[in-house]
Backbone as CSV, one residue per row, in Angstrom:
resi,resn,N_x,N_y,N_z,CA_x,CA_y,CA_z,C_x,C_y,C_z
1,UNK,57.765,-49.928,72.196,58.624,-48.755,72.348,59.494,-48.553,71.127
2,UNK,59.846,-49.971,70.577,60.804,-49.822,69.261,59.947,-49.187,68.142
3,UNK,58.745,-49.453,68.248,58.123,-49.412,67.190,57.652,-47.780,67.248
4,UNK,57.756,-47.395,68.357,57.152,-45.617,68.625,58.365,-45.039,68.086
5,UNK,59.015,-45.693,68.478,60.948,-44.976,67.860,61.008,-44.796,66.130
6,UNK,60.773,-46.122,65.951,60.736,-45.830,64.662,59.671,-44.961,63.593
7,UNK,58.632,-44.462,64.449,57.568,-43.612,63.668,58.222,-42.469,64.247
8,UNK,58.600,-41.920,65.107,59.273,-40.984,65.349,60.068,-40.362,64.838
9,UNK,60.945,-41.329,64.262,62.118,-41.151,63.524,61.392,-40.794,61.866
10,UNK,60.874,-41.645,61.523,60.061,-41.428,59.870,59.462,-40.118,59.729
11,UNK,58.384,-39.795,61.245,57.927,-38.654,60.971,58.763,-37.091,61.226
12,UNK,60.057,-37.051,61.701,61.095,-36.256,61.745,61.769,-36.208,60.075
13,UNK,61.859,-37.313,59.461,63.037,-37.485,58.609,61.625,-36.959,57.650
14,UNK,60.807,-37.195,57.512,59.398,-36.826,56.599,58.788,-35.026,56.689
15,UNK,59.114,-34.668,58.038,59.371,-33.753,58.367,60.783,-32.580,57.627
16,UNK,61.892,-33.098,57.870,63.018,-32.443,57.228,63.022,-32.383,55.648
17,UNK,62.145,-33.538,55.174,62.254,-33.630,53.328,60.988,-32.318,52.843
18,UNK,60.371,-32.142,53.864,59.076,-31.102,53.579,59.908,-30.006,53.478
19,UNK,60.526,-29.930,54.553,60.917,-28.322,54.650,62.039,-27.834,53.712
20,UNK,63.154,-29.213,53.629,63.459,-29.112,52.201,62.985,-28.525,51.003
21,UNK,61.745,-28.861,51.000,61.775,-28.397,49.382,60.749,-27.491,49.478
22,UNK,60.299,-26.600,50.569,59.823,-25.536,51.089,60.086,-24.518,49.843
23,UNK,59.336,-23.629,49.343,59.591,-22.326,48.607,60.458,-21.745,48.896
24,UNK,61.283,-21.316,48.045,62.523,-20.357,48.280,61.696,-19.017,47.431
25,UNK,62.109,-17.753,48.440,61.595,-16.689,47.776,62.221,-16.495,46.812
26,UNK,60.981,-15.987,45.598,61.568,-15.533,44.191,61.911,-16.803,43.506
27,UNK,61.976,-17.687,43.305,61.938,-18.942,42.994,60.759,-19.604,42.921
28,UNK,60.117,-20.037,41.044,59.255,-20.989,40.941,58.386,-19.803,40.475
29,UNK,56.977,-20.474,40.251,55.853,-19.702,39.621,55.100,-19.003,40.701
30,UNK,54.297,-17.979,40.143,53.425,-17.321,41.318,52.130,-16.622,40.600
31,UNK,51.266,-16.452,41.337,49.860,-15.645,40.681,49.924,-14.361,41.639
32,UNK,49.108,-13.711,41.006,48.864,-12.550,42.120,47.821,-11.266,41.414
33,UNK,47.434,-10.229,42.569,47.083,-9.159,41.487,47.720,-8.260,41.780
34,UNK,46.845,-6.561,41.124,47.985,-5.424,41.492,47.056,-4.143,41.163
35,UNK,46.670,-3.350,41.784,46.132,-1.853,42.083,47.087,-1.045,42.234
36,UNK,46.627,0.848,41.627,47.422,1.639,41.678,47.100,2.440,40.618
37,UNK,47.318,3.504,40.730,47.344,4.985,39.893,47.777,5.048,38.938
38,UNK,46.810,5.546,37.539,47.985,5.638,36.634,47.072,7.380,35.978
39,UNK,48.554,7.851,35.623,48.350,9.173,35.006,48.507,9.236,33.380
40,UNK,47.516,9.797,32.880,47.691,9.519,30.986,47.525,10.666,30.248
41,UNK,48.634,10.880,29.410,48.442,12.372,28.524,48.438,11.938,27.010
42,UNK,47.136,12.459,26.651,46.561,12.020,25.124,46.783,13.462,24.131
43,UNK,47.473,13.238,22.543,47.185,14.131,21.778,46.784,13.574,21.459
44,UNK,45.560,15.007,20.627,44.852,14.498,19.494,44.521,15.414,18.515
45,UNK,43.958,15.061,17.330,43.740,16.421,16.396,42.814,15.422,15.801
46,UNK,42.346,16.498,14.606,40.815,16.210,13.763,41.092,17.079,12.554
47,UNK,41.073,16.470,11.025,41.113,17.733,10.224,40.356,17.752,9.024
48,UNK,39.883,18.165,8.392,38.671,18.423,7.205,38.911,19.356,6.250
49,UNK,39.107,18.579,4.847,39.486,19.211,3.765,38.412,19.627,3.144
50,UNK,38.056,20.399,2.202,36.414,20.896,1.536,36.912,21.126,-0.209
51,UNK,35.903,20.293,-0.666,35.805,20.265,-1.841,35.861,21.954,-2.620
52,UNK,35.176,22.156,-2.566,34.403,23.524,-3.642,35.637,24.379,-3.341
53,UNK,35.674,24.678,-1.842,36.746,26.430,-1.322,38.097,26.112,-1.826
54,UNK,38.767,24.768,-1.139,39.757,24.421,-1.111,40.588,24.645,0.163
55,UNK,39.691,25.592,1.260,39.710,25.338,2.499,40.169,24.196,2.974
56,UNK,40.639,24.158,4.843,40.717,23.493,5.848,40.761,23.699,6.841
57,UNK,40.298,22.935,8.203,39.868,23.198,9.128,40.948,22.156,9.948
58,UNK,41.445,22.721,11.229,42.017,21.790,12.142,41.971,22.116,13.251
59,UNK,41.724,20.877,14.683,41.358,21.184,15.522,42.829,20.052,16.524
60,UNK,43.112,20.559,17.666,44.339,19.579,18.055,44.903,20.642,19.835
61,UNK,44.868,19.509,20.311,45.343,19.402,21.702,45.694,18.501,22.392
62,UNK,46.096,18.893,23.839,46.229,17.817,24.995,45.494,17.578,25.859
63,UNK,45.374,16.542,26.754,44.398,16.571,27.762,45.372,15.247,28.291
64,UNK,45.131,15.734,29.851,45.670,14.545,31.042,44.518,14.295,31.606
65,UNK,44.682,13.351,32.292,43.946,12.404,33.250,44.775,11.347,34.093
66,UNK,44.603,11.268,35.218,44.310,10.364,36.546,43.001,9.344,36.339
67,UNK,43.659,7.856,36.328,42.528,6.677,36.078,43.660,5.681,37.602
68,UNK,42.105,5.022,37.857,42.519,3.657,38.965,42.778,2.368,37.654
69,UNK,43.811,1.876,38.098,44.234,0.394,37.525,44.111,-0.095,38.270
70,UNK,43.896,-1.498,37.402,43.185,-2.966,38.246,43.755,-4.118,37.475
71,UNK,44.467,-4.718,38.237,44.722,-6.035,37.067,45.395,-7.615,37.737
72,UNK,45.908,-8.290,36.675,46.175,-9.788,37.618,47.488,-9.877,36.743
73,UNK,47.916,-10.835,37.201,49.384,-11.298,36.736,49.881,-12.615,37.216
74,UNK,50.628,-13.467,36.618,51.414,-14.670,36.430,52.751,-15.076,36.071
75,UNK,53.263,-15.513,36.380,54.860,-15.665,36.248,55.550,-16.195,36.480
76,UNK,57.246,-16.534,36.349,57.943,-17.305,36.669,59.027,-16.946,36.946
77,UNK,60.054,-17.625,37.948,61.089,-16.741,37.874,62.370,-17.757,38.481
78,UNK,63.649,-17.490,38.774,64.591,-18.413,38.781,65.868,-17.494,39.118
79,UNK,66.904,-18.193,40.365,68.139,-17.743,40.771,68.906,-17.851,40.516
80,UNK,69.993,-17.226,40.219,71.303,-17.317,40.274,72.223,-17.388,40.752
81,UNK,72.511,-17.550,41.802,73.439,-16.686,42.931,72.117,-15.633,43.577
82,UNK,72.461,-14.784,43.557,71.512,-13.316,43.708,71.135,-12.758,42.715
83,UNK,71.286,-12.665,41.167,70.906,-12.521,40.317,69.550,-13.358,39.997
84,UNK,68.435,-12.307,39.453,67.447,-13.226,39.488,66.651,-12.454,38.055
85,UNK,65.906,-13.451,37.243,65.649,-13.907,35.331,64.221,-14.546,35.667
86,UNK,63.200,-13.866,35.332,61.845,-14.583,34.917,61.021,-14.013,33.831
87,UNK,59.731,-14.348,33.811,58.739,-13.731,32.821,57.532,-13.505,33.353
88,UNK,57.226,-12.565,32.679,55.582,-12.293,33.683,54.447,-11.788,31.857
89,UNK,53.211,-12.288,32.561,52.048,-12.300,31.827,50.919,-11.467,32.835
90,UNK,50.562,-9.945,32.656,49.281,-9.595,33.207,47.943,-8.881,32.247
91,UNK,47.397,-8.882,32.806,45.909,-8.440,31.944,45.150,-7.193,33.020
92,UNK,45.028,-5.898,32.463,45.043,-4.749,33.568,43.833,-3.961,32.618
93,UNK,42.971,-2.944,33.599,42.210,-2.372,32.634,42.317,-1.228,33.685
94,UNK,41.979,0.296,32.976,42.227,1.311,33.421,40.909,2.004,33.552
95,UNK,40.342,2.340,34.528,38.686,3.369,34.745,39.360,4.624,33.853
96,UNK,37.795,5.100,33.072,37.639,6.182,32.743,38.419,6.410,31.227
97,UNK,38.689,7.345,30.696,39.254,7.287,28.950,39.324,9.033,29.066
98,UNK,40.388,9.011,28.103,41.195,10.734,27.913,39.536,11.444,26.990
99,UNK,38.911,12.053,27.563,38.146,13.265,26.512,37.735,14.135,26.821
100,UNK,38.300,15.187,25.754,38.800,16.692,25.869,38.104,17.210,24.329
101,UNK,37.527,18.141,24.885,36.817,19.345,23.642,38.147,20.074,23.165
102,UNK,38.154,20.592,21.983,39.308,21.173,21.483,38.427,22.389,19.954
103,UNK,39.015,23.314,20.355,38.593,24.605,19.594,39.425,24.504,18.436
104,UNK,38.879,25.270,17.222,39.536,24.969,15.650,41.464,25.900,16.355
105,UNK,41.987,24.800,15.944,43.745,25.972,15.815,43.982,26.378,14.539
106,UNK,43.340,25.845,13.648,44.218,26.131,12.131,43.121,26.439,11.766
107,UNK,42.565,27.415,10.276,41.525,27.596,9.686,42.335,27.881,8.329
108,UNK,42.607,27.253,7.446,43.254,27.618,5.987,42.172,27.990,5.098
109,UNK,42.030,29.206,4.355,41.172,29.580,3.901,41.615,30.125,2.651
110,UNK,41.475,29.799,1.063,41.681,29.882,0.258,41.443,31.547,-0.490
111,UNK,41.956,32.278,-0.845,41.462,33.824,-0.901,42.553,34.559,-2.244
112,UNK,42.116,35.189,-2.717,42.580,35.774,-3.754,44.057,36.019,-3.629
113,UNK,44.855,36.008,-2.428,46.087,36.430,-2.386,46.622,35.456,-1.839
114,UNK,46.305,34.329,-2.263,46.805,32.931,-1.808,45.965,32.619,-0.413
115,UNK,46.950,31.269,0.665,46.012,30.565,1.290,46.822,31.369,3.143
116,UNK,45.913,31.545,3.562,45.908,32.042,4.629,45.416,31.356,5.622
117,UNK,45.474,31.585,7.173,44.983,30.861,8.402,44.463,32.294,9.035
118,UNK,43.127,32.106,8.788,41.758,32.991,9.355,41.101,32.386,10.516
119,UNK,42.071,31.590,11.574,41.319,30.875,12.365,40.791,31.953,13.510
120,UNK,41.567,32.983,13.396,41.457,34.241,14.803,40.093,34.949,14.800
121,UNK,39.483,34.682,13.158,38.613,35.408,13.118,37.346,34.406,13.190
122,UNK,37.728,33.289,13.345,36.066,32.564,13.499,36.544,31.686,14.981
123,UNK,36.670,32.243,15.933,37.232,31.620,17.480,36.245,30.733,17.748
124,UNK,34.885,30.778,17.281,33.782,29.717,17.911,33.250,29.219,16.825
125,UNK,34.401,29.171,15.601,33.665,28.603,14.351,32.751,27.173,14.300
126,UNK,33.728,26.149,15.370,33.121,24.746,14.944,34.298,24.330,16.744
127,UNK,33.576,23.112,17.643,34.231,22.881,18.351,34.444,20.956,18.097
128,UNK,35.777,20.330,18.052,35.834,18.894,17.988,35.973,18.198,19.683
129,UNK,35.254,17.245,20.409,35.304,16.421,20.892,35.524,14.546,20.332
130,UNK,36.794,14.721,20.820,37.955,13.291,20.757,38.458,12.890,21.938
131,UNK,37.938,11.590,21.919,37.729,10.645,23.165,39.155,9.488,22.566
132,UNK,40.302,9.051,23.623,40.271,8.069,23.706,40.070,6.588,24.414
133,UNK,40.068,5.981,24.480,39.598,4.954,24.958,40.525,3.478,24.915
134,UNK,40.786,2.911,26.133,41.666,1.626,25.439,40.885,0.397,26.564
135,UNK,40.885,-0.578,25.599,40.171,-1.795,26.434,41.340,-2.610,27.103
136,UNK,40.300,-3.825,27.353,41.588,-4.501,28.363,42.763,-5.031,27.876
137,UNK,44.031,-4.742,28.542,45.342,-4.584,28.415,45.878,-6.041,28.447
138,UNK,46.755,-7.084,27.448,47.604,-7.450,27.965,48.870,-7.317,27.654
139,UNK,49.678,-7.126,28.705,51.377,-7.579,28.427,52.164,-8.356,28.970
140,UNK,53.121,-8.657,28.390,54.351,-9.611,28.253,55.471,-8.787,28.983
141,UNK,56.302,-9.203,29.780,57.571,-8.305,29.537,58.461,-9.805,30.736
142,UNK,59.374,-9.762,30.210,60.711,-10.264,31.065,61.281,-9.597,31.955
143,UNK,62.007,-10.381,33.369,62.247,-9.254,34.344,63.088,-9.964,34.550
144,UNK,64.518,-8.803,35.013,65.511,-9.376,35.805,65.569,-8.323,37.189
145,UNK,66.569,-8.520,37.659,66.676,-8.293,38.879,67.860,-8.872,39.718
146,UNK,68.197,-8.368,41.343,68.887,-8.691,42.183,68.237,-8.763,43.287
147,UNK,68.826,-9.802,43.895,67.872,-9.957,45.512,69.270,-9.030,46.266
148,UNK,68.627,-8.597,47.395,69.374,-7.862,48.571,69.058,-8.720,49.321
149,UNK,69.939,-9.067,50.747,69.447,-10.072,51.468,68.830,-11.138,51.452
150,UNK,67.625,-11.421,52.094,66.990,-12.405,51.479,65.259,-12.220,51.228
151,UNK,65.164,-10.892,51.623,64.107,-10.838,51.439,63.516,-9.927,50.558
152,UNK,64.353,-9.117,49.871,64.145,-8.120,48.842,64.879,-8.643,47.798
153,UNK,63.619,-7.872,46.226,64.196,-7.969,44.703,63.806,-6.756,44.319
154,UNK,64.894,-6.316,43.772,64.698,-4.663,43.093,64.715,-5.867,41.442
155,UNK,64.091,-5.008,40.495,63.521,-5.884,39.392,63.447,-4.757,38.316
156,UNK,63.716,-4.953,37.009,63.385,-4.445,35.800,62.370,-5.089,34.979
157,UNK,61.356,-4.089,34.372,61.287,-4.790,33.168,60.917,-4.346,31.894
158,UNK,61.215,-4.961,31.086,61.106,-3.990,29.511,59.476,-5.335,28.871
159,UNK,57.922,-4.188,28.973,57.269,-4.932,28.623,56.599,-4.916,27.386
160,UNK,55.682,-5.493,26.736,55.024,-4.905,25.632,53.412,-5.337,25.897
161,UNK,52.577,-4.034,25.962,51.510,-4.078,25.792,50.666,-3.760,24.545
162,UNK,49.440,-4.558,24.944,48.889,-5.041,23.530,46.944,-4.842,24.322
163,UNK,46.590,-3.978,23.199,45.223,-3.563,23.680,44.434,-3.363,22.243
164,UNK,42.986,-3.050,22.338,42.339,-2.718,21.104,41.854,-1.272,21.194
165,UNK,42.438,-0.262,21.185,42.467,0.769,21.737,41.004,1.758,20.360
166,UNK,40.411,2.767,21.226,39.434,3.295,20.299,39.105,4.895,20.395
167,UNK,39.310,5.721,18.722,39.022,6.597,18.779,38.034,6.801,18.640
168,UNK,37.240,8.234,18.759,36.167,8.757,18.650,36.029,10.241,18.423
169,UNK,35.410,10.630,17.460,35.040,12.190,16.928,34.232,12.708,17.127
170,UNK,33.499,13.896,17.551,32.298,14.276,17.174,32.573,15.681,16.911
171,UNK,32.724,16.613,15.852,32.593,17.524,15.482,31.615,18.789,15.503
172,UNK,31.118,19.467,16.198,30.311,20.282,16.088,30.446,21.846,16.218
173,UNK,28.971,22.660,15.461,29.392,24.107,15.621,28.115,24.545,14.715
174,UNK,28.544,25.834,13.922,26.723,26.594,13.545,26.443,25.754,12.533
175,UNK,27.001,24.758,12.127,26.377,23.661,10.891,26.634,22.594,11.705
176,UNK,25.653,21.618,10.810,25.870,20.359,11.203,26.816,19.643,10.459
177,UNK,27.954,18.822,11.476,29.203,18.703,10.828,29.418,16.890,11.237
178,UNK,30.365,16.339,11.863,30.668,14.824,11.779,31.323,14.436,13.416
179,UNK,30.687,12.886,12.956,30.464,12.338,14.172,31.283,10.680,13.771
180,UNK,32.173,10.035,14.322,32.462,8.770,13.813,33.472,8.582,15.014
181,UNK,33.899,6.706,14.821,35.162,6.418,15.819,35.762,5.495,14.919
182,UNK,36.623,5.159,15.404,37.725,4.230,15.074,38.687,3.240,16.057
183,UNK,38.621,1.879,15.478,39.470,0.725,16.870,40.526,0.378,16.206
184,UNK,41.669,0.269,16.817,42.380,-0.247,16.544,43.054,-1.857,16.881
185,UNK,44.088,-2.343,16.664,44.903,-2.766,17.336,46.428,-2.578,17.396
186,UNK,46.436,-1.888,19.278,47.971,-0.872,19.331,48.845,-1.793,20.096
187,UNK,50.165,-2.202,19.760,50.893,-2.265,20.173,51.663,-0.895,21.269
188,UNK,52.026,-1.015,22.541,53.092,0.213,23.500,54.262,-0.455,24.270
189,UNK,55.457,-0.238,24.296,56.542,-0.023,24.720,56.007,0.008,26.262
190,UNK,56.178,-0.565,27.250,55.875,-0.293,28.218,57.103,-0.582,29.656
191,UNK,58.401,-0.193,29.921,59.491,-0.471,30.686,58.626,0.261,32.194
192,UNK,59.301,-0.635,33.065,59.099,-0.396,34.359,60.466,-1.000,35.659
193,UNK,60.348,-0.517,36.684,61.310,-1.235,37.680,60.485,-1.015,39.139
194,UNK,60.358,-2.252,40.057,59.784,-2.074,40.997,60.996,-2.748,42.018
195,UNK,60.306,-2.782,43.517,61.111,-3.561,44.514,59.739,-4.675,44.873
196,UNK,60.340,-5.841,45.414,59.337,-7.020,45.547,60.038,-7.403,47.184
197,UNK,58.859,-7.363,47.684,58.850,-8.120,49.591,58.598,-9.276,49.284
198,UNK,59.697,-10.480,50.347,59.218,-11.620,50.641,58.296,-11.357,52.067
199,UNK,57.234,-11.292,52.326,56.596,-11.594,53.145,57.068,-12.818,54.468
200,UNK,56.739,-13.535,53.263,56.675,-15.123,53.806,57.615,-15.945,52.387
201,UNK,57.855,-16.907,52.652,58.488,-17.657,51.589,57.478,-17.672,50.162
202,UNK,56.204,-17.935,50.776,55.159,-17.604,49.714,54.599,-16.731,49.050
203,UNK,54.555,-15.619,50.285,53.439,-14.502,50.045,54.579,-13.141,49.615
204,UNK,54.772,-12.866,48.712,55.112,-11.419,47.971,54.203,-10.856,48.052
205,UNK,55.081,-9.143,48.164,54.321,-7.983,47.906,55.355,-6.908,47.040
206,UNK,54.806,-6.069,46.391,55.748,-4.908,45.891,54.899,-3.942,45.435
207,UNK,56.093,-2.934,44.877,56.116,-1.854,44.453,56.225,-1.652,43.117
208,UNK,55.944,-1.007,42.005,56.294,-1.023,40.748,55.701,0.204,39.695
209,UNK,56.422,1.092,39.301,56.446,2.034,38.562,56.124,1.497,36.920
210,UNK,55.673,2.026,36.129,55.444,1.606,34.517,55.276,2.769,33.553
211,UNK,56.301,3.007,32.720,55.735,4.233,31.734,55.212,3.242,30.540
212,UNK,54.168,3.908,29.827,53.738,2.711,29.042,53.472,3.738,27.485
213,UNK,54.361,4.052,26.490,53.931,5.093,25.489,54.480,4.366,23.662
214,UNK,54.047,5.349,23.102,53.651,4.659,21.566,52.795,4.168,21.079
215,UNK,52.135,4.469,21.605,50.707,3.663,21.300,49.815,5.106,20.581
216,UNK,49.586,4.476,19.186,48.607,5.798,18.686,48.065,5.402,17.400
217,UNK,46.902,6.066,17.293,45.676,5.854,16.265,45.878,6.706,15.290
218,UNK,45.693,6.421,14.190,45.375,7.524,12.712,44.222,7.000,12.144
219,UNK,43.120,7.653,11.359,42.426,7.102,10.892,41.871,8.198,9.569
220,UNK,41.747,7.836,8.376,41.915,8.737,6.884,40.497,8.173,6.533
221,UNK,39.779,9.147,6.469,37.991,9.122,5.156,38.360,9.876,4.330
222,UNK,38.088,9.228,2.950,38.339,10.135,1.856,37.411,9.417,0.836
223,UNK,36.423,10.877,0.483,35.474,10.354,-0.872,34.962,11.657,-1.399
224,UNK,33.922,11.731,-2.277,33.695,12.635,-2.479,31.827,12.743,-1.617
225,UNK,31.308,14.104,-1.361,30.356,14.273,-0.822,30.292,13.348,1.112
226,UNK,31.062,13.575,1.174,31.033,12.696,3.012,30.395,13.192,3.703
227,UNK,29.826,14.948,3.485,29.195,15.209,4.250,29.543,17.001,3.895
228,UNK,27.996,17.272,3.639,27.712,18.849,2.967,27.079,19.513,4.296
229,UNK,27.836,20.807,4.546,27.765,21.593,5.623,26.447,22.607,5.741
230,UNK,25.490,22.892,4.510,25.028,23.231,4.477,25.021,24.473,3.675
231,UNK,26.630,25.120,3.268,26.537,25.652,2.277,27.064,25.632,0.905
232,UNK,27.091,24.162,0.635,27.677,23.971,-0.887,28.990,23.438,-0.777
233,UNK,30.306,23.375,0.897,31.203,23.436,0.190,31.349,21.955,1.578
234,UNK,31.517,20.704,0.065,31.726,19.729,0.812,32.996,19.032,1.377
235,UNK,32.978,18.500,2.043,34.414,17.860,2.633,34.407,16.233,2.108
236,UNK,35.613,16.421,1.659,36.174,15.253,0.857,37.542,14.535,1.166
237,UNK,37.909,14.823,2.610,38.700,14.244,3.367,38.747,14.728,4.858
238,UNK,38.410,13.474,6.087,38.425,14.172,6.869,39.736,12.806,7.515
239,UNK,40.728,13.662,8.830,41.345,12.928,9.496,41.605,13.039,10.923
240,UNK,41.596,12.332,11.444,41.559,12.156,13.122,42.698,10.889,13.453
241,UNK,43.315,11.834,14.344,44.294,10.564,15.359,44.573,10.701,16.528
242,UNK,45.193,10.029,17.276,45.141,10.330,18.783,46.853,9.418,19.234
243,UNK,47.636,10.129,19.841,48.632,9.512,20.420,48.691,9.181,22.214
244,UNK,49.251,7.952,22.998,48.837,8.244,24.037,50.523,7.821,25.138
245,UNK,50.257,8.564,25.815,51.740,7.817,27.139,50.942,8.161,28.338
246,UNK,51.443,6.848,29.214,51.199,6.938,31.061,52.548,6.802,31.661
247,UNK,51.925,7.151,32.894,52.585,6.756,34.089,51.695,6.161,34.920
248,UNK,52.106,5.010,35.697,51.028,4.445,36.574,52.421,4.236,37.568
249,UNK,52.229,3.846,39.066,52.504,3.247,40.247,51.309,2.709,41.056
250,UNK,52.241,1.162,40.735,51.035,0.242,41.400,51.737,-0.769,42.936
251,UNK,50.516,-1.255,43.545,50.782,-2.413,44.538,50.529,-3.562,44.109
252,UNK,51.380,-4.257,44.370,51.050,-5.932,44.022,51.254,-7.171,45.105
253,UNK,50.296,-8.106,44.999,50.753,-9.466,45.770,50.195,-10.429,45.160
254,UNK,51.345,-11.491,45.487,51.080,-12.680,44.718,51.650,-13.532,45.669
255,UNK,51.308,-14.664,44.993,51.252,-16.073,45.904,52.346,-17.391,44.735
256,UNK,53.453,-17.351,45.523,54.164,-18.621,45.262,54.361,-19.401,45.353
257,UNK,54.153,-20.664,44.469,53.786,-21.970,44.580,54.998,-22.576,44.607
């Protein structure tokens, strides 16, 4: 009987040291992933200088799009009182890429009474299609925050994403004209603030908003003969760039260890 007492007692007191050191929400490391909408508005332009005329041609617009995000994330985080300081690491990729046809806006045309924009008069002169494109995403960003109660964290964070992002040209119209892309590597500014559910001591869920902008491509060809239109007057500089900003709102859950 002494001896049932005393396992009794061990497995109570073995019992209380567990629950002790039980997860405290928002406290310690966690994995998780995160789905959700993101909306993206791309400029872009295209422009072509010509040897012989002294002409130029420019083509430039906007285009939005709606893409599904998909991604994972890792992190750490630590209390204060109610004040709460961590870091997070995710890797996210976005369906689909900004591309939009765009009609000449500028036509500079070199002419006896100096240089003029004759673009009104050639409306279907030449049309540019510019695609952008960005591969898989990662960013960094630090988050602070306050817990409410005990089961909510409203959270900031100022992040920086880092992608190999890629343009693309194709120029066409009554000549045969140019076709090329370009990759980069873009650094974007990406701040966000969400609210985070304790579920369970373990299991988080949230909410989280992200504007993610600055991120943009230039890309300069310059030689002579790059490409003859068919009537003598060649282009000897052509340039294309693309600037991009989102908005996404996503869901997330993760698991704390």
């Amino acid at each position: 009987m002494q001896i049932l007492k005393k396992y009794t007692l061990a497995i109570l007191a073995l019992s209380s040291s567990v629950s002790a050191v039980q997860a405290v929400p928002f406290e310690g490391s966690y994995l998780g992933g995160f789905m959700g909408g993101e909306h993206t508005t791309v400029k872009a332009s295209a422009e072509e200088h010509y040897k012989v005329s002294g002409d130029s041609i420019k083509w430039e617009g906007t285009s939005r799009k709606s893409d599904f995000q998909y991604g994972l994330m890792a992190g750490y985080g630590t209390l204060m009182n109610h004040f709460y300081i961590g870091g997070e690491v995710s890797a996210f990729h976005s369906t689909g890429g900004n591309n939009q046809k765009y009609g000449a806006t500028e036509y500079r045309q070199n002419t006896a009474t100096g240089v003029q924009n004759v673009v009104g008069d050639y409306p279907n002169y030449a049309v540019a299609r510019i695609k952008y494109e960005r591969s898989l995403v990662f960013s960094l960003a630090p988050r602070i925050g306050y817990v409410i109660g005990k089961n909510f964290l409203i959270f900031t964070k100022l992040g920086l994403e880092m992608s190999n992002d890629e343009i693309s040209v194709n120029i066409e119209g009554e000549n045969k004209r140019y076709k090329a892309s370009h990759s980069e590597f873009v650094l974007a500014f990406a701040p966000g603030l969400g609210l985070e559910y304790a579920i369970t001591n373990n299991l988080l869920g949230r909410i989280e908003y992200t504007y993610s902008g600055g991120s943009r491509i230039e890309h300069l060809v310059k030689g002579d003969n790059l490409e003859d239109t068919g009537n003598g007057n060649t282009s000897t500089q052509k340039t294309y760039s693309a600037s991009r900003r989102s908005h996404s709102i996503k869901l997330g859950l993760s698991y704390q260890f």
